[in-house]
N, C-alpha and C positions, 0 to 999 in steps of 0.2 A: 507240599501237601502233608499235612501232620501225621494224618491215618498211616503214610508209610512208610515218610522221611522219618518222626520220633513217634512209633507208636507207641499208646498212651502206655502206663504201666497197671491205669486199671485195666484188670484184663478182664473177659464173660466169668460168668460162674460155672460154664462148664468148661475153658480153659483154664482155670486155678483147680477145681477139681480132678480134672484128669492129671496136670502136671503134681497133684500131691499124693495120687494115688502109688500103689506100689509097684513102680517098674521093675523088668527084670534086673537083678543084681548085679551090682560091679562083680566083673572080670577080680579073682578073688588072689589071683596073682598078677601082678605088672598094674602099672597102668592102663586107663582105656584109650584102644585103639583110634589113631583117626580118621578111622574108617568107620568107625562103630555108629549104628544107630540110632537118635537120641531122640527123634520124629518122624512119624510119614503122616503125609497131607495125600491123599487120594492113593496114587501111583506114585509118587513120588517120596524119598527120602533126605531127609536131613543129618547130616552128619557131626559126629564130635568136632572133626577138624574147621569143619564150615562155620560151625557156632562160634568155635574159637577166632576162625578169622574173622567174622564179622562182629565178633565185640573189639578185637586187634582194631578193626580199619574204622570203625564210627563211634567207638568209646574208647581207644585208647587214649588219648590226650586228655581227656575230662578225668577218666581215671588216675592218670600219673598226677594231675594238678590234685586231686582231692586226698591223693597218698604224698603228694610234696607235703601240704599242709598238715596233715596228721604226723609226719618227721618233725615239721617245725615245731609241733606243740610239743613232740617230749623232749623235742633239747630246752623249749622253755619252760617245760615243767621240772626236768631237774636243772635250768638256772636257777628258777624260785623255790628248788625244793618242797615239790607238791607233784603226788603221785594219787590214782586211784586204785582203789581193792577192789574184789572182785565185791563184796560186802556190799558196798555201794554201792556197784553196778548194779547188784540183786534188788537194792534198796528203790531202785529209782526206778529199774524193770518192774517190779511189786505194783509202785506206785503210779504206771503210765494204765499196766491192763486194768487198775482197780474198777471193778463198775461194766468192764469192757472184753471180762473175761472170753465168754463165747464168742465174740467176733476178733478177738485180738490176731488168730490167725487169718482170715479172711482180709485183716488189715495191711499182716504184712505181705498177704499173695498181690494186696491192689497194690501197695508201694513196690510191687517187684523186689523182695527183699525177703533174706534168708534167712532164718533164728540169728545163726553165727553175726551176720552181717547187723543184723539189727543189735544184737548185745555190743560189738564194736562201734557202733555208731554212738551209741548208747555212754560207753566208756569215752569217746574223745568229746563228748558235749559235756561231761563231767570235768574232764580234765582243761577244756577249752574255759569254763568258769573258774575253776578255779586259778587256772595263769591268771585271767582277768584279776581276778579280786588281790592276788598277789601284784601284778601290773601294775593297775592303777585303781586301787582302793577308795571308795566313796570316803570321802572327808565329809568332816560335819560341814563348814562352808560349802560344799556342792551341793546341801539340804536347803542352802537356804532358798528362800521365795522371795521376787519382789511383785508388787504390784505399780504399775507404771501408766501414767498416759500419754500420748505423744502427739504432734501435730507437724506434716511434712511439707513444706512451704519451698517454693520451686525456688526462690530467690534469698539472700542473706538480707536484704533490707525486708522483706517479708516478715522472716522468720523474727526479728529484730520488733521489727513495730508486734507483734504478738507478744512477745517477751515483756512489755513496755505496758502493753495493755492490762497482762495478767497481775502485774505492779501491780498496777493501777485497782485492781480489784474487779476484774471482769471475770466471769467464771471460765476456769480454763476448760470445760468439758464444752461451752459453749462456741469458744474460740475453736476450739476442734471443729466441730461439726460447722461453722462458719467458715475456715478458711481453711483447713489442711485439705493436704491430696488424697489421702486416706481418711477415710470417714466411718469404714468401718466399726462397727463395736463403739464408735464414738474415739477411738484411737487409744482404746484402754484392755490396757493387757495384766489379768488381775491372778493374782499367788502364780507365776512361771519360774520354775527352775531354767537354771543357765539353760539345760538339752532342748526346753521348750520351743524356744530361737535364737539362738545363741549370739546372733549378730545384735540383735534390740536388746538382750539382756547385757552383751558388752556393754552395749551404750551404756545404759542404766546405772550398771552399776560402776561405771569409770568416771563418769560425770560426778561423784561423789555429792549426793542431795542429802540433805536431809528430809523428812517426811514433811510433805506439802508445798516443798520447795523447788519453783522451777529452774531448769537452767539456765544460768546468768547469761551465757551468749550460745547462739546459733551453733550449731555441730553439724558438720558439712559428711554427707551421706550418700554417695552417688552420684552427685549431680544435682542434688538435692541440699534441704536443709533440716533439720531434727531441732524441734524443741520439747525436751519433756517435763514432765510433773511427776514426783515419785509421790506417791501415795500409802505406799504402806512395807513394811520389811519383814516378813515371816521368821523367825527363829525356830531351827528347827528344835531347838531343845522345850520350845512352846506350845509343841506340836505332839500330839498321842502315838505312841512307841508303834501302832497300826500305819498308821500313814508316814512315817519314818521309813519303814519296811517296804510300804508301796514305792516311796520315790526311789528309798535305795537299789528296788527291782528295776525301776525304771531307768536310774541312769546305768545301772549292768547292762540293761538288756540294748540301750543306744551305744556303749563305748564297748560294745560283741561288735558290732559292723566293722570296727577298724582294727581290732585284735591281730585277727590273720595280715591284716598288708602291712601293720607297723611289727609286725613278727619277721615275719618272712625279710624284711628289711636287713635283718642282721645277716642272714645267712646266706652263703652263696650257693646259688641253685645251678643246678645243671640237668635241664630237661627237656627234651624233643619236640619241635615243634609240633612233629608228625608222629605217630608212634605207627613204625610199620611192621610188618609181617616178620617171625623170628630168620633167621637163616635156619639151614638143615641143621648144621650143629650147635645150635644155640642150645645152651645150659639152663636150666632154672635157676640156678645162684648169679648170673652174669646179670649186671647193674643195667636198668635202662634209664636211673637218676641219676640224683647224686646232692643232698640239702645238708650244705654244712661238712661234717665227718660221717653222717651214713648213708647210707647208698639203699636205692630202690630194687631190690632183684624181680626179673621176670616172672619170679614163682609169684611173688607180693603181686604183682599189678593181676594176674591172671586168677589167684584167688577175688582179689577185690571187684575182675570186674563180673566174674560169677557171681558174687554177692551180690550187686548193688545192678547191674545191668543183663546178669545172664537170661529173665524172664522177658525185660523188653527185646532183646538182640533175638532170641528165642522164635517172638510171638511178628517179629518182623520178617522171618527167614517165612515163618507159616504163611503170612501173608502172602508174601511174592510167589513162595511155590503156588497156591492155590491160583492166584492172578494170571498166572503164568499157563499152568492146566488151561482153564477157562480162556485163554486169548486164543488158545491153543483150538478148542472145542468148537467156538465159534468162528474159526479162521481168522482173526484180526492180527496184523503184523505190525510191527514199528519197522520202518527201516533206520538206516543211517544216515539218510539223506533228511526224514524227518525228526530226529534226535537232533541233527546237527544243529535244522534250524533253531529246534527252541535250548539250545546249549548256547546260539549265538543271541539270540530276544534275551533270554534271563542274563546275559553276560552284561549284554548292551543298556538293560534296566538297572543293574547294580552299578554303572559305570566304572570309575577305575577304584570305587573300595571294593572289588568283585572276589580280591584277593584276601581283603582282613576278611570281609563281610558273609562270604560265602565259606570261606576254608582256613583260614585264622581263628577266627572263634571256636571254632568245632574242635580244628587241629585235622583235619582229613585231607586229604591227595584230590587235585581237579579226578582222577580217572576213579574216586570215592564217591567225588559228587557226581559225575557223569554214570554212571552203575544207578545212583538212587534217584536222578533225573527219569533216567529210561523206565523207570516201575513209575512213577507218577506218570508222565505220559503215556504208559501202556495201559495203566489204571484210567483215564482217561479215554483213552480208545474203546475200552470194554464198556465204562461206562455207557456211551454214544452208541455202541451197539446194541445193549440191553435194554436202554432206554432211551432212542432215540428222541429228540425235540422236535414237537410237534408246533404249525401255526399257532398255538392258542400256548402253547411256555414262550414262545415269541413277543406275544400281544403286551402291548405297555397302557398304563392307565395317568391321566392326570388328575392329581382330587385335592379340590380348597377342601381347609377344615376349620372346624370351631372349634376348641378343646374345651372339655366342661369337667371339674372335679369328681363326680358323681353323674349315676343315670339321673337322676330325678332332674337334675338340672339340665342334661342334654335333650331329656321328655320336654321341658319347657321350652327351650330353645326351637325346637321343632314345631311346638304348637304356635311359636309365634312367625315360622315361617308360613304356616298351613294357613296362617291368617294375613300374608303377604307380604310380610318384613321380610328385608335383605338380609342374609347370612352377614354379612361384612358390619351391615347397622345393628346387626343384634351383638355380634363383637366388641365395638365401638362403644356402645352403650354399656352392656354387662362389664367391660375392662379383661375382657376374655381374649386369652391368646388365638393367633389366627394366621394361615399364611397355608402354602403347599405345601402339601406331604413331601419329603424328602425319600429317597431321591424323586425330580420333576415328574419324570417318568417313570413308574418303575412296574417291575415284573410280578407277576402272578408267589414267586418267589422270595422275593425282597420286602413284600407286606403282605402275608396272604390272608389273614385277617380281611383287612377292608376289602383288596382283593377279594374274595370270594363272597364275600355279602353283595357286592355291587354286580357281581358277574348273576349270582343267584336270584336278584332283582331285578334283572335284564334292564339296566336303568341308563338311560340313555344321556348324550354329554348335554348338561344345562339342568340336568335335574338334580334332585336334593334325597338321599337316603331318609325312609320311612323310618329306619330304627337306628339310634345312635351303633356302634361299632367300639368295644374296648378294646385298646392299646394299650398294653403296660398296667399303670394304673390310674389311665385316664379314659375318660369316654368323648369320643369325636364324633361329632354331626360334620357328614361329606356329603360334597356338590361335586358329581362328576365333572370336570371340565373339559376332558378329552379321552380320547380311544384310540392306540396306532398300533398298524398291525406292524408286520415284521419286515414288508417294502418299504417300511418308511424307514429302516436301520441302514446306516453306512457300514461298511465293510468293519471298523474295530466297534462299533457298539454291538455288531455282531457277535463278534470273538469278545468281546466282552460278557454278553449276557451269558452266550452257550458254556462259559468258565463257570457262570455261578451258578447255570443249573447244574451242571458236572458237578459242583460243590457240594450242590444241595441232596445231590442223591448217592454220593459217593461212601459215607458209611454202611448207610442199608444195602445198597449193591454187595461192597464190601464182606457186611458181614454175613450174605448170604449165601455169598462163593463159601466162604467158611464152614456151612451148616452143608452146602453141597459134596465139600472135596472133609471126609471125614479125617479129623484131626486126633493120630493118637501118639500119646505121647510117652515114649520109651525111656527113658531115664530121665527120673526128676533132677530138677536145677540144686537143689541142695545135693542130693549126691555127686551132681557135675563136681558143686563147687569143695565137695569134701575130698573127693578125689584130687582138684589142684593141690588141697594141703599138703594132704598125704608124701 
């Protein structure tokens, strides 16, 4: 459940306000304590050390990987000798709030992100372009364009008698859309840079054509066969120094995605699967990396992840206490015997990637996920109590539909029911799409739209709605065709629906425990994280 597993980083407008507000002062000698106050939710306190460990136990590995990566950029920024100023950093800071001044703060409170942390973010996307351009610099040949037609012929003697035809003088645009497997676009791919699709543009331009000339023999493609027709070859020096600039953006901004893993290639990394909790004597200088020749200290990770995660880790602590109160308030308990079960369901649904999928990726301890299982389940139980499910969130509906681009045409469609045409024959006819609402069945929930216009017309199954109904952005003329209450559900269609109403009510519940258990907030996240400096 996202609300508690990754709570979002946009946070309310009155949790960004209080958190920028001016808390009481760091402790103006030592460090602060980890015992020290940083929030209280109701009755309850949140602590420095707590904070700390829950950014240690659910953002440490994300963190060390995002600080691997910023080691690898400056050893390859002094490979290629290219460094950033602060100048620049200023330059391009200037140039992100322009326009955007007054909300620029507001921006960084919804990215969970601190001045400091945003100016360094700032500086390795500078530096990260530049290795690029040093790397692997746009050459004038990566400007160029081709335009190409192609036609994919399941067989070599296929592909062959095409070949044979286009001789011959048949039109080859013609030959496409007669015989290839792709038809699209008529099989014509017109000014593409290699980045475009680089596999069709290999062909293209290995096949070496000349303009209007197709390929002498079949090019074997998958399982497939490739004939193309080059049509035309862009020079980029024929091309206005404007759109020169646009490609050259363009192919930076495709050869950024592989920057960092052909980086990192060079370097030997050394970094924890897990990042766990320090020992009592654990140093600020003591390594929890290690990329290449420098080393990641405990101080780096624990600044970085004040920066970049101490507002979400923060606003999740908030949550649980408040959840927690409130479980509390209305009596509702978890045991152990019911964690177990849904500890063994979610295991047994992930099957055996339970390991990468659930705790690999993240980097987090099974006793990390089981901690944030038990708050989704217990957020679940409160939900079920506050808002218990009633026969009628039960009740399923089934509804044929007509879809119609516009009201005016679903008004028609309607009048020519009223005059005793069939929904299906007025389909038929118009060439209007038509079939059951997905899902067959579904809940008051899952389309409430229709849902509640048919419910409000008390319209019975075999009838046809008096007023079309907008979806998205189409309008549906519905025929109820059925009505089930909640005796007609098996045992998992059960547990199934009662999940998606939990789902459906589970922020607003949420963020109402929040407005109940007042949230104030004693030392802001930039002072946390200026204190790690320190």
């Amino acid at each position: 459940m996202h609300t508690l597993n990754r709570r979002s980083f946009f946070l309310s407008t009155l949790a960004v306000a209080a958190s920028l507000c001016a808390g009481p002062a760091l402790a103006q000698a030592g460090k602060l304590a980890e015992s020290t106050v940083v929030a209280r939710v109701g009755e309850a306190s949140i602590t420095h050390g707590a904070l700390k460990a829950q950014l240690l136990k659910y953002y440490g590995k994300t963190a060390v990987e995002q600080l691997v990566d910023r080691s690898v950029l400056r050893q390859e920024g002094a490979r290629y000798q290219v460094a950033v100023t602060d100048a620049e950093i200023d330059a391009r800071v200037a140039t992100l709030k322009k326009g955007v001044e007054a909300r620029f703060q507001e921006a960084l409170d919804a990215a969970g992100l601190t001045p400091d942390g945003f100016r360094e973010q700032v500086r390795y996307t500078l530096l990260a372009e530049k290795v690029l351009k040093a790397k692997w610099p746009v050459r004038p040949q990566d400007l160029v364009k081709l335009t190409f037609r192609y036609a994919r012929l399941r067989t070599d003697r296929e592909a062959k008698t095409v070949i044979q035809e286009a001789r011959n003088g048949v039109d080859f645009a013609f030959l496409v859309l007669q015989r290839s497997m792709d038809k699209r676009n008529g099989g014509l791919y017109e000014k593409i840079l290699r980045i475009d699709n680089p596999a069709m543009y290999r062909l293209a331009s290995e096949a070496n054509l000349r303009v209007n000339q197709v390929s002498p023999q079949p090019i074997p493609a998958g399982g497939s066969y490739i004939v193309l027709k080059l049509e035309g070859v862009s020079d980029p020096a024929q091309t206005s120094a404007a759109e020169r600039e646009r490609d050259t953006q363009r192919i930076y901004a495709f050869r950024m995605m592989g920057l960092m893993p052909s980086s990192r290639k060079r370097y030997k990394i050394e970094a924890p699967a897990v990042v766990s909790l320090p020992a009592a004597d654990a140093k600020p200088e003591d390594g929890v990396a290690k990329v290449g020749a420098e080393s990641i200290t405990r101080k780096a990770l624990l600044v970085h992840l004040f920066d970049y995660f101490g507002r979400g880790a923060l606003e999740q602590l908030v949550d649980r206490s408040g959840l927690t109160q409130e479980a509390a308030r209305l009596g509702v308990k978890l045991t152990e015997a019911e964690l177990n079960a849904r500890v063994e369901e979610t295991k047994k649904a992930a099957g055996s990637s339970f390991a990468e999928t659930a705790l690999g990726v993240e980097g987090i301890t099974e006793d990390a996920w089981r901690e944030r299982l038990r708050y989704v389940v217990l957020a679940e139980k409160v939900v079920d109590a506050k808002a218990p499910a009633g026969p009628e969130d039960l009740q399923r509906l089934t509804v044929r539909f007509v879809r119609a681009n516009n009201r005016a045409d679903a008004e028609a469609i309607l009048k020519q029911i009223q005059s005793g045409a069939m929904l299906e024959q007025i389909a038929q006819q118009r060439m209007l799409t038509t079939g059951i609402l997905q899902p067959r069945a579904f809940l008051r929930v899952e389309v409430p739209s229709v849902f509640k216009a048919i419910t409000e017309a008390s319209l019975a199954p075999g009838q046809v709605l008096e007023q079309p109904v907008q979806l998205a952005n189409a309008w549906l003329v519905v025929k109820l065709e059925g009505r089930f209450g909640p005796e007609t559900m098996t045992i998992q269609e059960r547990q199934a629906a009662l999940r998606k109403l939990r789902s459906s009510r589970m922020d607003g519940i949420l963020n109402g425990i929040r407005k109940q258990y007042a949230v104030e907030y004693r030392v802001p996240i930039q002072a946390l994280a200026a204190e790690a400096r320190a």
